[in-house]
Every structure is written in C-alpha cells, then in structure tokens.
C-alpha positions as CSV (number, residue, x, y, z in Angstrom):
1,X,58.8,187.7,321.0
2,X,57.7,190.7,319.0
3,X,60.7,193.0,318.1
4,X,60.9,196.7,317.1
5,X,63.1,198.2,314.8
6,X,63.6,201.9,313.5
7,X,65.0,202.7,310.2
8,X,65.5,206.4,308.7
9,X,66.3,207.5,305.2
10,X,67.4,210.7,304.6
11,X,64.1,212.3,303.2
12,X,60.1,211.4,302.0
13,X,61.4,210.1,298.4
14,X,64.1,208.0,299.5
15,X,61.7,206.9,302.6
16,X,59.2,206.0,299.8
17,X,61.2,203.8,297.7
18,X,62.7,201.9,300.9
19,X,59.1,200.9,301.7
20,X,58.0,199.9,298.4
21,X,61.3,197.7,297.9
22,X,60.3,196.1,301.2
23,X,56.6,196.0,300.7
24,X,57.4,194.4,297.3
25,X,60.0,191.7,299.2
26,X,57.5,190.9,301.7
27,X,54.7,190.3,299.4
28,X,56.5,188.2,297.7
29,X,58.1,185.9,300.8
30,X,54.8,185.4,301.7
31,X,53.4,184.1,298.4
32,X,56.2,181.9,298.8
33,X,55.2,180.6,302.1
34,X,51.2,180.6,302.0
35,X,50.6,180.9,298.3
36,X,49.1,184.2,299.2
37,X,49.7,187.7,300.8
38,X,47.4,189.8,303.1
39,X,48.2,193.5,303.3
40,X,46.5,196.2,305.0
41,X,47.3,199.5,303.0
42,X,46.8,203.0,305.0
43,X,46.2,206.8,303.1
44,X,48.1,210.0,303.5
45,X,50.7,211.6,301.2
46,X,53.3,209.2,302.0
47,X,51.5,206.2,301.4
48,X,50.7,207.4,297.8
49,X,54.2,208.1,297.5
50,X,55.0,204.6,298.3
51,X,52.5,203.0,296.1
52,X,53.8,204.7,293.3
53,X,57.1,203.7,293.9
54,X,56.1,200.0,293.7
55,X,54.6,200.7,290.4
56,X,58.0,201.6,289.4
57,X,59.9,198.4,290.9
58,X,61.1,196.0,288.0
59,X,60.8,193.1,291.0
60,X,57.0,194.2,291.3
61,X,56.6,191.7,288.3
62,X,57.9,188.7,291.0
63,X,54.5,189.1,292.5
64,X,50.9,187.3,291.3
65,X,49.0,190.0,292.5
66,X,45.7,187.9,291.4
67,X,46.8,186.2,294.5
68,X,47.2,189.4,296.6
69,X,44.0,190.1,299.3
70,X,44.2,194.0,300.0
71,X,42.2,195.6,303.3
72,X,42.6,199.6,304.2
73,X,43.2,200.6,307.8
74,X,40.8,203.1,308.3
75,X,38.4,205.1,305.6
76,X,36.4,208.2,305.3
77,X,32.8,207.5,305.3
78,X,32.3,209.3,302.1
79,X,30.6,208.1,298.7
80,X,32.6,206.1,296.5
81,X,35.0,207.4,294.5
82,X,35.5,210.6,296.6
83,X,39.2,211.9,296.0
84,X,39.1,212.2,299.8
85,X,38.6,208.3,300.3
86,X,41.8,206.4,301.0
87,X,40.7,203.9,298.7
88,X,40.2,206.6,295.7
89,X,43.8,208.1,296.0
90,X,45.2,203.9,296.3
91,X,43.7,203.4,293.1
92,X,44.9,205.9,291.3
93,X,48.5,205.9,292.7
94,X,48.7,202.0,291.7
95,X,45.9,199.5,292.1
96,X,43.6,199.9,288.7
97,X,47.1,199.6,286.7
98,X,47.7,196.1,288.2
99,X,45.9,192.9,287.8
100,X,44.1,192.4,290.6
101,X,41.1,190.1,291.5
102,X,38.5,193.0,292.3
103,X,37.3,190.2,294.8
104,X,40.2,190.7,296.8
105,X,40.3,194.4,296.9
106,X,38.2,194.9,300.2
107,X,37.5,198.4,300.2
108,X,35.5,199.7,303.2
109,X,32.4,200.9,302.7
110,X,31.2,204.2,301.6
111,X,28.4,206.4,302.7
112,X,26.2,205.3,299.3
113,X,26.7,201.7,299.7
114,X,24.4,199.1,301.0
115,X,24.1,200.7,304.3
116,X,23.8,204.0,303.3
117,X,24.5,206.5,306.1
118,X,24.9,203.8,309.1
119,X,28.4,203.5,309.7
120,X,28.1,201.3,312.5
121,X,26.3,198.9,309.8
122,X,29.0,199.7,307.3
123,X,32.0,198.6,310.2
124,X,30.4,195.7,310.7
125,X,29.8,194.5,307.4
126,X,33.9,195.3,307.1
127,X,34.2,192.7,309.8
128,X,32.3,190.0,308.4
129,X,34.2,190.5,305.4
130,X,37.2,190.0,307.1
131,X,36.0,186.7,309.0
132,X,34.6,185.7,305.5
133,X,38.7,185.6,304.4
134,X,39.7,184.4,307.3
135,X,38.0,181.0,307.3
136,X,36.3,179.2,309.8
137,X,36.4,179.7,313.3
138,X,39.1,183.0,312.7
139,X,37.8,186.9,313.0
140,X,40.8,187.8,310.8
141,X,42.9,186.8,308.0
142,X,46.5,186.2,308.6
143,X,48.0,190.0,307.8
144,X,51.2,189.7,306.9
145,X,51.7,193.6,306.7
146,X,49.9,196.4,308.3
147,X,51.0,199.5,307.4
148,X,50.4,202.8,309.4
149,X,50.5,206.8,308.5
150,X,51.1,208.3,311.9
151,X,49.1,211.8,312.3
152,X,51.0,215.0,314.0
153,X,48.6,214.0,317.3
154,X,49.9,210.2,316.9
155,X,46.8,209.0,315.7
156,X,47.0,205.8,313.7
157,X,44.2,204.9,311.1
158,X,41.0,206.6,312.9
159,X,42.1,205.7,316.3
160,X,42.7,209.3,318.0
161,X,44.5,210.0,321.2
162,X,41.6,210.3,324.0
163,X,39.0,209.5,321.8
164,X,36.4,206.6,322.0
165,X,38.1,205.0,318.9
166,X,41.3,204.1,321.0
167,X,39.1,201.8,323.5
168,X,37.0,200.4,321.3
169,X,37.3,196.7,321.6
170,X,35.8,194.7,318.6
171,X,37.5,194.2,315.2
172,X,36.4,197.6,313.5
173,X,34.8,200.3,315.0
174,X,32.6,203.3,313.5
175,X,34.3,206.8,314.3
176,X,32.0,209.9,314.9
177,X,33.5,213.3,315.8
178,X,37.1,212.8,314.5
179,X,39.4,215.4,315.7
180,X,40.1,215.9,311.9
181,X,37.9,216.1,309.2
182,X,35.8,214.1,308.3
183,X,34.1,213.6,311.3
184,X,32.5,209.8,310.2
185,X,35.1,207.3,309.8
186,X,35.6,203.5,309.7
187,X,38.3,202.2,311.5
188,X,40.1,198.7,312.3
189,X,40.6,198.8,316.0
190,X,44.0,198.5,318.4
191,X,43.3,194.6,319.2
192,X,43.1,193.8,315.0
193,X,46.3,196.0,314.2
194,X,48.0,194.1,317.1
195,X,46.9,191.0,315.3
196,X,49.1,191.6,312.4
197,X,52.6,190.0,312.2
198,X,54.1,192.9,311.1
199,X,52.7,196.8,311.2
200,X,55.0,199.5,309.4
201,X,54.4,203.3,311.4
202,X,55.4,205.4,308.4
203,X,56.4,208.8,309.1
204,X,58.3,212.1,307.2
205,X,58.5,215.3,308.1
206,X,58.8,217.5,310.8
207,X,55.0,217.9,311.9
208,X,55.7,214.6,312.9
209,X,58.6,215.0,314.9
210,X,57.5,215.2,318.2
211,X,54.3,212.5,317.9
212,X,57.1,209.7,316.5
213,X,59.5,210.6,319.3
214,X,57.3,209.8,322.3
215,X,55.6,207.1,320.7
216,X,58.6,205.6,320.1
217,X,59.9,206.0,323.5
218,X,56.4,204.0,324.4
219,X,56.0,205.8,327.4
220,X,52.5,207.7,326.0
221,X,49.0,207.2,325.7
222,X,49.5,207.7,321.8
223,X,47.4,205.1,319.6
224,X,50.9,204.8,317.3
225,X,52.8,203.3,320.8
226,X,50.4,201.2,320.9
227,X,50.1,199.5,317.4
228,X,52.4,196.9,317.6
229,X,53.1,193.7,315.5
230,X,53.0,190.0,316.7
231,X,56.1,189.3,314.7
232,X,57.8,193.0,313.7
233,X,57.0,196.4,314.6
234,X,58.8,198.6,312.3
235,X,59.4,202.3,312.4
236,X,60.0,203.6,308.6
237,X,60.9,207.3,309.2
238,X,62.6,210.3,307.5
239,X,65.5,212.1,309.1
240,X,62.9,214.9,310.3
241,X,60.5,212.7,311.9
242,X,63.3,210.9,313.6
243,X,64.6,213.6,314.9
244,X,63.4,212.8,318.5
245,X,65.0,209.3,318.7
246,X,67.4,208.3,321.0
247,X,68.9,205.8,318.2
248,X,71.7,203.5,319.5
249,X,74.6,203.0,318.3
C-alpha cells in the first residue's frame, strides 16, 4: 500500500539540499538493486536549486551515472536549447558537468526536431521512447523517482486544473492553450506519474501555500492530489508552503 509522507525544512536552500541528499541516496539504492536508476526530473526554480545541490554532494561520486536513464515531466515545446526549456536550465544547473550516456538523457522533443511543429507527433515519439526503455511488452520503464514542481493553481508538470491535460488518458499527452505560457507543451499524463514508485511534490514559498494545503488534504480536483506514487508519495515542502498542513504530531 502506497504511503504519503510530508516533510518541511525551514526555507528553499535548506529544502534544496534535503532533496538532493535524498535524490543522491535513492539513486544510488537503486543501482544497488537493478544495476540502474530511472528518474524523472521536473523544471522550475526549485528544481534547479536542487540539481545544483547534488553537484555539490561529495556522495554524488557513489553513483555511475553512465548507468543513470533521465526522462523530464513535462516540456515547453520550444526549439532546442531555449533557456525556457526544462531541459536547457537541467543542463546547465548539473547534467553537461557529469558523465552521462547522452543515450540515456531522454529529452522531449523540441519544436525544431524531427516533427517539427506537431506536438502530438512529438508526445508520441516521447512515448515510444519510453516503451523502447522499458522492454518488451511494458509502456514504461520502472521509475524509481518522479519528481514534481507544484504550480500556485496545483498544476503538476503540464497537467492544469480543469484543463484537457488532466483527463487525458495515454502515456503523454500534447498540451495546447496552457493556462501559463507557453501555450504548446508536452506532458507525461496522470496514469504514467501514478506509475512511478515514488513521486516527490516539491514546493517553497508562499504562492504555494494554499495549492499544497488542499492538495494535500486530497479533498480537490487539483492535478498535484492526484499524482501519487505506487510505493511513496512524498511531500518535500518549505515552512511557507506548508503552512496550510494540518501536520500531526
């Protein structure tokens, strides 16, 4: 049975060393396990803030990241190498100063790739990439961490409150007239998030106050209550964001 659990540091730098330290951990356990990891990374300030911080972990070096398959949550369907791409601002926090196998850096695709402008195309060449590393029979790889920015609306990668991109069923989904700019996106869907063992909603500030509190509560119709691990579902907060928690205890 899938548990959730919320933790809160006291503000966005001490929030963004606590997730490296796990991310590193985790990464690391699962090598140990599967000879491998799986992570799905996600964009926003925070998340660079927590990529960097891995760069700075001395146990960072326990990990053969040549053996480490990286996937993005959602992207901007913009041309490669736009500063406003998820991928872009990953790279530069951390990823071109490790060694990675580029053929396990699955970045979605941009506006100038093979499929030019045709999003849908572009989604669901994302999806055959992901079967492709999943092996036969499987739509997905085995994640072993998904991790989640959570908007001020409690949107979660492109998947918006009331918008088509919260229903859609397959594993990604092409996004048209995001509530926040721009308006083309490329999104992994609710039913692939819920496939991962364990997704971290990662949240600071107070513009995030009242989205993390009822989504927490899981009483809304907000995408974030409704990205859930099959293992873990963790909550990764500063005091702020928390501030709307009923924590026990």
């Amino acid at each position: 049975m899938s548990e959730t659990l919320v933790v809160v540091a006291p503000d966005p730098d001490v929030l963004a060393s606590s997730v490296a330290a796990r991310l590193v951990t985790r990464i690391i356990d699962a090598q140990a396990l599967r000879g491998s990891a799986h992570v799905v990374l996600t964009g926003g300030r925070i998340a660079a803030k927590v990529l960097r911080s891995v760069g700075e972990l001395p146990a960072s070096g326990a990990i053969d990241w040549s053996r480490v398959d990286l996937w993005w949550g959602d992207e901007r369907f913009l041309g490669a190498g736009d500063p406003d791409r998820n991928e872009t601002q990953a790279r530069a926090a951390l990823l071109d100063a490790l060694p990675l196998d580029p053929a396990r850096v699955h970045a979605m695709p941009a506006s100038d790739g093979p499929d030019g402008d045709d999003a849908e195309a572009a989604a669901a060449r994302y999806a055959r990439e992901l079967a492709a590393a999943a092996g036969p029979g499987a739509a997905l790889p085995h994640f072993d961490v998904l991790m989640l920015g959570v908007g001020e609306d409690g949107h979660v990668a492109s998947i918006f409150p009331g918008h088509p991109s919260y229903d859609e069923a397959g594993v990604t989904a092409a996004v048209h007239n995001s509530p926040k700019p721009p308006p083309t996106r490329i999104t992994l869907t609710l039913p692939t998030i819920r496939a991962a063992e364990q997704v971290w909603l990662i949240a600071a500030g107070p513009d995030k106050t009242d989205a993390v509190g009822m989504a927490v509560e899981g009483t809304s119709k907000l995408p974030a209550a409704a990205a859930t691990g099959t293992a873990q579902t963790l909550w990764l907060l500063d005091r702020e964001a928390a501030a709307k928690i009923r924590l026990s205890g």
